[in-house]
Structures are given as C-alpha cells and as structure tokens.
C-alpha positions in Angstrom: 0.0 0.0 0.0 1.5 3.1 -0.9 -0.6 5.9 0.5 0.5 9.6 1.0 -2.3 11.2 2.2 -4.3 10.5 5.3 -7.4 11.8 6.9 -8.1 10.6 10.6 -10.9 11.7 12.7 -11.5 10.6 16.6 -13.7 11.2 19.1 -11.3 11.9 21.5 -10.0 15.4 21.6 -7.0 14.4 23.9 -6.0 11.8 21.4 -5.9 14.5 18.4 -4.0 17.0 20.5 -1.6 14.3 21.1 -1.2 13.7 17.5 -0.5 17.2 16.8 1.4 18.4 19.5 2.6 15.8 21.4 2.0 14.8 24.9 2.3 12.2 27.1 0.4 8.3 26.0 -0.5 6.0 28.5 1.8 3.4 28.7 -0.3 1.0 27.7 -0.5 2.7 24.3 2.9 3.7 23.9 4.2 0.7 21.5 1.4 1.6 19.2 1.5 5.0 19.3 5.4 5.0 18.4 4.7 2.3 15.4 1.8 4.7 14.6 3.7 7.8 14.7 6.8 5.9 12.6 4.5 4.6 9.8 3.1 7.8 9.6 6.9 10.0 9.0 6.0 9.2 5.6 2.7 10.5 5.3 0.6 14.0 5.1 -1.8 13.1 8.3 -4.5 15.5 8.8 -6.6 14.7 12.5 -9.7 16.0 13.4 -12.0 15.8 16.5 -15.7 14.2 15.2 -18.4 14.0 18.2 -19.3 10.8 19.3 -22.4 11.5 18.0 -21.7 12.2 14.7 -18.9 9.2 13.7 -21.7 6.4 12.7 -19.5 5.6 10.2 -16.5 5.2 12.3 -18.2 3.0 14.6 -19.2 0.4 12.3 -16.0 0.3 10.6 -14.5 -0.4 14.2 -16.7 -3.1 14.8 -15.7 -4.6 11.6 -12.3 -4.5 12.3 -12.6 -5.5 15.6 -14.1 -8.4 14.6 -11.5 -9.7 11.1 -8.0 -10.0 11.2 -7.5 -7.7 8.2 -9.6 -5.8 6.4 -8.8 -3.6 3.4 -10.9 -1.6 0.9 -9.9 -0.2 -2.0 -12.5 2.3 -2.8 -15.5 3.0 -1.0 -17.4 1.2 -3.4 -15.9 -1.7 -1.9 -17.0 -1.6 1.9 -19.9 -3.5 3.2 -23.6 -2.5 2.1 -24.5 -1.2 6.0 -21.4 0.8 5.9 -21.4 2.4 2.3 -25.2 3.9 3.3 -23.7 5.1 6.3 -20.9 6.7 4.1 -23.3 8.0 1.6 -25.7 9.6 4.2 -22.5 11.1 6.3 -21.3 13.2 2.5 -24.4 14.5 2.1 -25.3 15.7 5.6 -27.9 13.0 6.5 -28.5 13.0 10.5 -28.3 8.6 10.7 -30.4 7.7 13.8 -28.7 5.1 15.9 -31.2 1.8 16.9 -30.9 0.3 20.3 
C-alpha cells in the first residue's frame, strides 16, 4: 500500500492534540502509538476531532475491524452495504439515527 495522504478523525480530543502536538500516551499505548507515529513520517496526516455522536461511520468500521483479522478496501465502493449507506448519508449531511 503506498498511501500519501491521510485523513483521521476521533472522538477523543486528547488523542488529536496528542497527535498534533505531542504529549504524554498512557503506557499502555505507547508501542502503538510510536509504530503509529513511525509509519506515519512518511505520510501527510490531517486529525480532526468528530463528536461521538456524529462518527456512525467510524463505529461500524471499528466493529468490523474488531471483529477480522484484516480488512482492506480499495475504494469506498468496496465496503460492506450497511457501511457504504452510512458513508453516503455522512457526504451529504444525513443525520443517521442510531437503533438500540
């Protein structure tokens, strides 16, 4: 894979300061954070803070990957027919009520 440009949102306003201007990572965290932070030296990474609320899409590609060992897409055409919606309604402003 040979990607240049990367767009991350979180939910976690610590986490994207942390990104950007450093800080101190759990330990727990640290190993991943460094490989993170190596793999991306290569990279244009741009971080944003999402609200909870808002990152449907995010949450559903977690649970996927939480759930495979690896999962790769090559375009969003290719994702999953629940999350491609999601996708679609998130790029044109759709509010996507979440069911209990």
């Amino acid at each position: 894979m040979n990607t240049t440009h990367v767009e991350v949102e979180t939910d976690s306003k610590l986490v994207a300061q942390w990104w950007d201007k450093g800080g101190t990572v759990p330990w727990r965290c640290q190993a991943y954070w460094k490989q993170a932070k190596t793999m991306a030296s290569s990279m244009v990474i741009q971080i944003s803070q999402s609200f909870r609320v808002t990152n449907h899409v995010a949450t559903k590609l977690a649970k996927l990957g939480s759930s495979s060992k690896e999962v790769f897409f090559e375009s969003t055409h290719s994702l999953p027919k629940d999350i491609l919606g999601a996708v679609r309604m998130d790029k044109v402003g759709s509010h996507i009520f979440r069911q209990k």
